[in-house]
N, C-alpha and C positions, 0 to 999 in steps of 0.2 A: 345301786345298793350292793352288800354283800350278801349273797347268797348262796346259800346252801341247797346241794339239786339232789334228791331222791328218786333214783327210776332205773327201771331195770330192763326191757325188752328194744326191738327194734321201733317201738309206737312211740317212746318217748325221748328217740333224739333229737329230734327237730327241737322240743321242746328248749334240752338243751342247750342247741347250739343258738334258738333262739335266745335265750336269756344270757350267753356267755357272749355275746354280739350285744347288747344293751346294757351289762351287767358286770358286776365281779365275780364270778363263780369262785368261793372261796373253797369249797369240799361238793365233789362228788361222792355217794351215796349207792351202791347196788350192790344184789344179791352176791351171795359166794362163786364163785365158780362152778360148772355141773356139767357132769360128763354129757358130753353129746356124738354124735355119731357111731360107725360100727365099732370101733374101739373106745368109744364111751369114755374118752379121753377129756379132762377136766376142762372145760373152754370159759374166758372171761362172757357173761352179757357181751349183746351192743351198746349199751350204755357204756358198760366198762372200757369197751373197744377203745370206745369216741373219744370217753377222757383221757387215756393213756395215748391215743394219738395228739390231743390237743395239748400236752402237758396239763393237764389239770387235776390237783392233786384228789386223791381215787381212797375211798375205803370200801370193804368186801365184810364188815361184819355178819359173822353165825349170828349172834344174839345185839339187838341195840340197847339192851339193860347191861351190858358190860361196862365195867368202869372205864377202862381204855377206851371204849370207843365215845362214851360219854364226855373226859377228857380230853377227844381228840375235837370232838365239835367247841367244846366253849373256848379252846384254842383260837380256832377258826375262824369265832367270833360273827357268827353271820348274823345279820340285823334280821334276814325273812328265810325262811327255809320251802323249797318247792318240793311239790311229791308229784310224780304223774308214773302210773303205774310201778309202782314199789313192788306191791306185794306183800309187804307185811306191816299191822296196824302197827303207830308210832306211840311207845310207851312214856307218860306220862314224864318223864325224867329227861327225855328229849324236848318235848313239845315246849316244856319252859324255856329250852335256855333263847334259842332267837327271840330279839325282843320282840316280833311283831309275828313271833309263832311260823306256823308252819302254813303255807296255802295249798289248799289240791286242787288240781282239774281232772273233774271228774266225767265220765260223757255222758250225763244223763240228765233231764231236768230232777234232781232231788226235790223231796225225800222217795220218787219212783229209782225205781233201780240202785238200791246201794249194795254196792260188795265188788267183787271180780270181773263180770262180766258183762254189763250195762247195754252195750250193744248186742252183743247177741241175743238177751235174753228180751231185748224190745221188738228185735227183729222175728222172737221165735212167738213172743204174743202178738204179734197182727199191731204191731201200735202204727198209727200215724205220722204219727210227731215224736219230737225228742230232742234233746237238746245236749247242751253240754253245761257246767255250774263250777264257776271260783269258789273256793268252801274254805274257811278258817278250821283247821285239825283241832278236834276235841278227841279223846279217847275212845269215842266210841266207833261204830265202822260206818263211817260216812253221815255222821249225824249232826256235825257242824254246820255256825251258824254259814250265809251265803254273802258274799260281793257283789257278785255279777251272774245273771242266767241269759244263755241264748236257746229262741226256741227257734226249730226249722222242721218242714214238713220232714216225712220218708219217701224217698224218689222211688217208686214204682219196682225199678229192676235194682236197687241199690244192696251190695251183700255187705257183709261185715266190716268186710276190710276197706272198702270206699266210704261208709259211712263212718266208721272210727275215724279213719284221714280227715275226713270232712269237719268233724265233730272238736279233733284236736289241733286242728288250722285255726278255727274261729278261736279255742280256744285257748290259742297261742297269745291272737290279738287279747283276748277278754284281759288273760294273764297280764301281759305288758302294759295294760291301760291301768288294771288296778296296783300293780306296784308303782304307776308313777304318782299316783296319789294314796297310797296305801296309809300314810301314816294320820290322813284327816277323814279316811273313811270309817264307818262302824258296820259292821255284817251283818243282816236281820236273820232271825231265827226261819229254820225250814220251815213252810207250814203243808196241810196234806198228809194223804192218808201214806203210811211207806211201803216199798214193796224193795224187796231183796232178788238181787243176781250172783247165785254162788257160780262158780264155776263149771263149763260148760264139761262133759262124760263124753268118752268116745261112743257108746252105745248112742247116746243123741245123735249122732249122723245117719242112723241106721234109718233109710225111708221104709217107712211101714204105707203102702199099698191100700191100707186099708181106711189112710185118712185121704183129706178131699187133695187134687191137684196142687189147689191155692194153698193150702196148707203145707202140703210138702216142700211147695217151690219156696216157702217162709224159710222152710228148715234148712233147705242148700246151700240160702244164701247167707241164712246166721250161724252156719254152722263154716264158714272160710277164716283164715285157712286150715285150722283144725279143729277137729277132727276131720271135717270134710265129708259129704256126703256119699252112702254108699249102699249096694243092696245085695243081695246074696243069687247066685245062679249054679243048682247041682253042688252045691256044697261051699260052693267058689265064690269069696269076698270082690264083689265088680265096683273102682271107685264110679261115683258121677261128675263128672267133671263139669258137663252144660247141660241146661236140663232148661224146662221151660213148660208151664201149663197150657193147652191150647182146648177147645169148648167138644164136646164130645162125648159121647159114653160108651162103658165098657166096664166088662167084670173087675173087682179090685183083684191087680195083681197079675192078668191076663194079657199077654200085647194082644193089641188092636191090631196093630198096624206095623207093618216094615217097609219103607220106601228111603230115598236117597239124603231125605232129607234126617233120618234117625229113626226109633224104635217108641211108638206109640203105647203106653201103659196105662188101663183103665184102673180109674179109681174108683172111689166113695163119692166124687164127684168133678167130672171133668176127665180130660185124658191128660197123663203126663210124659211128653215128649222128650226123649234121652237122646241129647244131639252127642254129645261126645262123653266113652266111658276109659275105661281104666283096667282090662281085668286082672287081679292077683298077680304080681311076679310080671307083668307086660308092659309094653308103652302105652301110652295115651293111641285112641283110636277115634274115626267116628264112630258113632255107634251103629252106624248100616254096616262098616266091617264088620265090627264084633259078633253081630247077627248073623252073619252069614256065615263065619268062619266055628261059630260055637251051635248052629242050628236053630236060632233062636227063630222060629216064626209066629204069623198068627194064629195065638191061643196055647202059642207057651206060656206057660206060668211062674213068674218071676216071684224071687222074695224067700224062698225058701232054704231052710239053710241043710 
């Protein structure tokens, strides 16, 4: 088929490169350019990267209600249009013109988790399960109807970024099965109650001490790779790099414990074990250095800013 691929970050080139390998990719699709680094020097996406390595021809529109760029897609001609992390909802004036519309993959079983951040915010409520959903693009933000859902458990230690991989693998396959029968399929409507994933706040990394072990170790992992979790020591932002709940008690916010294997911190419930930190301006450490080189013993009090 001809299609048209929308997506903007490093999660959704596989995507592409899968469907440019089964596919015509007639127009690639992503954000503008944005300053990155210390000199904040305008850089293409990965996506952008990919296509301009691949020869495939690339557009960066500010607005997709422009006529030019409107223009450039019915040019194009694509029969299906793909989104997988875009970023921005697809204005009604696009969504017509492929004839068999736009398809998203999205990682979450819909109508749970619609909007930006699907994983993280599954991984920050304790969910179980989760999936990933082929969805026909309506105007609204992720409220089309479905193709295809896969459901899979939550692997115990899985953080964000292993379980989006996970999540956009299958949903690679889902992808590829439903465009080869795309044009004799009909999509059923969401059904269920909905829940929203805006995007994830750097303050969300911050462990607060004062919730349980298991709950903090939730927020480490769905908080990769950013913001990334981290806590405050004498004024001083300390990242967490490895962390891990182990059974225990202790004041919230207190280390327990200092031995070789890391820096034991009581909660609300459970101890939470800080195997490797970060502090401010440093390299990565374990966290037995950290402790020893910063004073940190049992019945310092962490957390404070």
């Amino acid at each position: 088929m001809r299609v048209a691929f929308f997506g903007t970050p490093l999660w959704a080139v596989p995507v592409l490169d899968a469907l440019r390998k089964r596919h015509q990719v007639v127009l690639v699709v992503s954000q503008p350019d944005k300053p990155q680094g210390r000199g904040l020097k305008p850089a293409p996406s990965p996506v952008a990267r990919y296509a301009e390595a691949e020869g495939l021809p690339l557009l960066r529109p500010a607005r997709l209600r422009e006529e030019a760029f409107l223009e450039a897609l019915r040019r194009a001609a694509p029969e299906v249009a793909v989104v997988a992390a875009y970023g921005k909802l697809i204005p009604k004036e696009a969504l017509d013109i492929p004839l068999h519309g736009f398809l998203n993959l999205h990682p979450s079983l819909l109508p749970k988790y619609r909007g930006a951040a699907p994983v993280q915010r599954a991984l920050l409520a304790g969910e179980r399960e989760t999936g990933v959903s082929i969805m026909r693009l309506d105007e609204g933000l992720d409220t089309g109807p479905l193709y295809a859902v896969w459901r899979t458990p939550i692997l115990p230690d899985e953080d964000a970024v292993a379980l989006g991989n996970r999540l956009r693998d299958k949903g690679v396959e889902l992808l590829l099965e439903v465009l080869e029968r795309l044009p004799e399929l009909t999509p059923r409507p969401q059904e269920g109650e909905a829940s929203y994933a805006p995007p994830l706040t750097k303050e969300e990394g911050r462990l607060d001490f004062g919730e349980s072990a298991e709950a903090l170790y939730r927020r480490h992992r769905a908080v990769q790779p950013w913001p990334g979790s981290y806590f405050f020591h004498r004024g001083r932002r300390v990242k967490a790099l490895r962390l891990r709940p182990e059974p225990g008690e202790g004041e919230p916010g207190v280390v327990a414990r200092v031995g070789p294997e890391g820096v034991a911190v009581g909660t609300a419930s459970g101890l939470l074990l800080l195997e490797e930190v970060q502090p401010e301006g440093k390299r990565a450490m374990p966290a037995a250095d950290w402790a020893r080189g910063h004073g940190v013993a049992p019945g310092t009090r962490l957390g404070q800013v």
